[in-house]
C-alpha angles and dihedrals in degrees: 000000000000129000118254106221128192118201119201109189096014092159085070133098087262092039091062103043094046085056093049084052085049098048089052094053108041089153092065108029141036129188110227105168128019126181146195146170105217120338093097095166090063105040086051095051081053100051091052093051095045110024098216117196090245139355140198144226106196081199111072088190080072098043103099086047087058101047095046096047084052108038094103085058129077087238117121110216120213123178131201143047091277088060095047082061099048096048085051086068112025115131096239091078131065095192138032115214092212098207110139118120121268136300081007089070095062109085105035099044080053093049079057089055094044088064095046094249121149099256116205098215112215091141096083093177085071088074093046105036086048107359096149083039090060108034086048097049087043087057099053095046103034100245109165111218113212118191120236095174104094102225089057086039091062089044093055089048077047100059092024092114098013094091106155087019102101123214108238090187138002114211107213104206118211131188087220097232130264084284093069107148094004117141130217101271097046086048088063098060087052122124147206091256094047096054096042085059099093108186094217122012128051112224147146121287102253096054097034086061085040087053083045096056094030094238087129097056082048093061088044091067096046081044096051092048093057092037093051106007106241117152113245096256092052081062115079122186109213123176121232113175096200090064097206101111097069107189135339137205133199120215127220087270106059098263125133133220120200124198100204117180142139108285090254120122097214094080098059081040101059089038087067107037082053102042124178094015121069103218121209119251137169094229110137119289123233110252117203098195081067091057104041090162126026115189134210122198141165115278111233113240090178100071096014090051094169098079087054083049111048079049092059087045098054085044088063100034117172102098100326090102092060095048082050096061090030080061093048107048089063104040097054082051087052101053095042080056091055094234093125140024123256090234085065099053093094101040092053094055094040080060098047093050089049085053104049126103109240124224114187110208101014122186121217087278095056093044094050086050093051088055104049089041094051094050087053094054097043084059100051089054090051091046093047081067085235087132 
């Protein structure tokens, strides 16, 4: 039988990829609900190729656009943030690919937990904005949690088959950013544009500045210690520039796996759509004679200050992380708008986390509220002009 797969935030980067992957396997998959917020071209353009059951438009102001480009089609067209949560847990779909950006991803991948479905995890920020929310929700209804980040991907491939050998550390690999080896006073002169210039990956804006800044490397490791439950100083970030080995982990004695592939997402995308079994594909295959040294070096907390923050964060915990990501968001807006400098992405955040209220075991009200209030906060510091 084929897989019935949801996409939330198929417009995406991921969304798109995960589409192409489907479209190349329509013996194994069907799409059967795609959303957006705002890109209605596309998601139209989707919805004609793959004739989901039913498809969303997070905007409502775009929601008459949507239905009438549609009507000749036996797609049914829903609009709002209520209807994103009810399509993540409607009975026509066995997995939810979770792809929306950011804080937005939250709810509605929970709603899918909620109802026991596999859920394919792009949204990081739903692990560090709830991570104990979500594991522990995943674990009462027997929702199964499949990595799409690469790198989490690589650590899953890692443990699959390694059940009763425990992982004594897990080596996050990061390609460093366009910024590797940069100072201070270079990184002050740095734009948009420049950030948004990743030597390796294609991605959306928000997470290529977060790879920039390393923030994202920053919410893998507070992503990798809910999804395998390592404490934050048994995850070490390491940077690696070739971007082929994708994620380690060390056994108890002393051995090391390594997950090596092409920096292409379809690979951990279609790993997870297709769990257990690894399908076949045509994607490029990694070639070594490309790559006759790969490096590893120390990643600099100095100049690049989110990782140290977002491990400061987890080490916290409560609500803190949320705070963390709250801060960041807007942050990261508010640098593509040029209304503040790279260099102040991280003091600004650093700011914004001294100043939040903790609450140590916060429920989804409290965390909602964190987020909104913090938002709030993080707005009120740009517009002092004090960044």
């Amino acid at each position: 039988m084929k897989k019935r797969i949801a996409i939330l935030g198929s417009t995406g980067s991921i969304g798109r990829q995960a589409l192409d992957v489907i479209e190349r396997n329509p013996d194994r998959f069907s799409v059967e609900v795609l959303t957006a917020y705002n890109n209605t071209e596309l998601l139209i353009d989707q919805a004609v190729k793959f004739l989901p059951d039913m498809v969303v438009i997070g905007n409502e102001e775009k929601y008459n656009l949507v239905r009438e480009a549609l009507k000749k089609y036996p797609v049914k067209v829903f609009a709002g943030s209520k209807s994103l949560e009810e399509v993540a847990g409607m009975e026509n779909t066995d997995m939810v690919l979770a792809a929306m950006v950011g804080y937005s991803g939250l709810i509605p991948t929970l709603r899918a937990v909620e109802k026991g479905k596999q859920i394919a995890l792009a949204n990081k920020e739903t692990l560090v904005v709830a991570g104990e929310l979500i594991t522990r929700t995943a674990f009462g209804k027997g929702a199964d949690i499949y990595p799409v980040d690469s790198e989490h991907s690589a650590i899953f491939q890692c443990l699959t088959g390694e059940q009763g050998n425990p992982a004594e550390k897990i080596y996050l690999t990061c390609s460093g950013g366009p910024f590797r080896g940069k100072n201070r006073e270079q990184l002050l002169k740095v734009t948009p544009s420049d950030a948004l210039a990743h030597p390796n990956w294609e991605m959306g804006a928000k997470i290529t500045i977060d790879s920039a800044t390393l923030m994202n490397k920053g919410f893998e490791m507070i992503e990798a210690h809910w999804l395998f439950g390592l404490a934050p100083g048994d995850i070490e970030v390491i940077v690696h520039p070739q971007s082929v080995i994708h994620s380690m982990v060390q056994f108890c004695d002393g051995s090391v796996k390594a997950q090596m592939g092409p920096p292409d997402m379809r690979f951990p995308i279609l790993y997870a759509l297709g769990f257990p079994e690894r399908i076949p594909n045509d994607f490029p295959r990694l070639c070594f004679k490309k790559y006759p040294n790969l490096t590893f070096e120390e990643p600099d907390t100095v100049n690049f200050r989110n990782l140290a923050l977002a491990y400061e964060a987890i080490r916290m915990g409560g609500n803190i992380p949320c705070a963390l990501n709250a801060a960041n968001e807007v942050a990261v807006g508010a640098f593509l708008d040029q209304r503040i400098s790279f260099i102040a992405l991280s003091d600004l955040i650093g700011e914004v986390l001294q100043k939040s209220e903790y609450i140590k075991d916060p429920s989804l009200d409290d965390l909602i509220f964190t987020n909104e209030e913090t938002r709030i906060k993080t707005e009120l510091l740009i517009d002092s002009n004090h960044f």
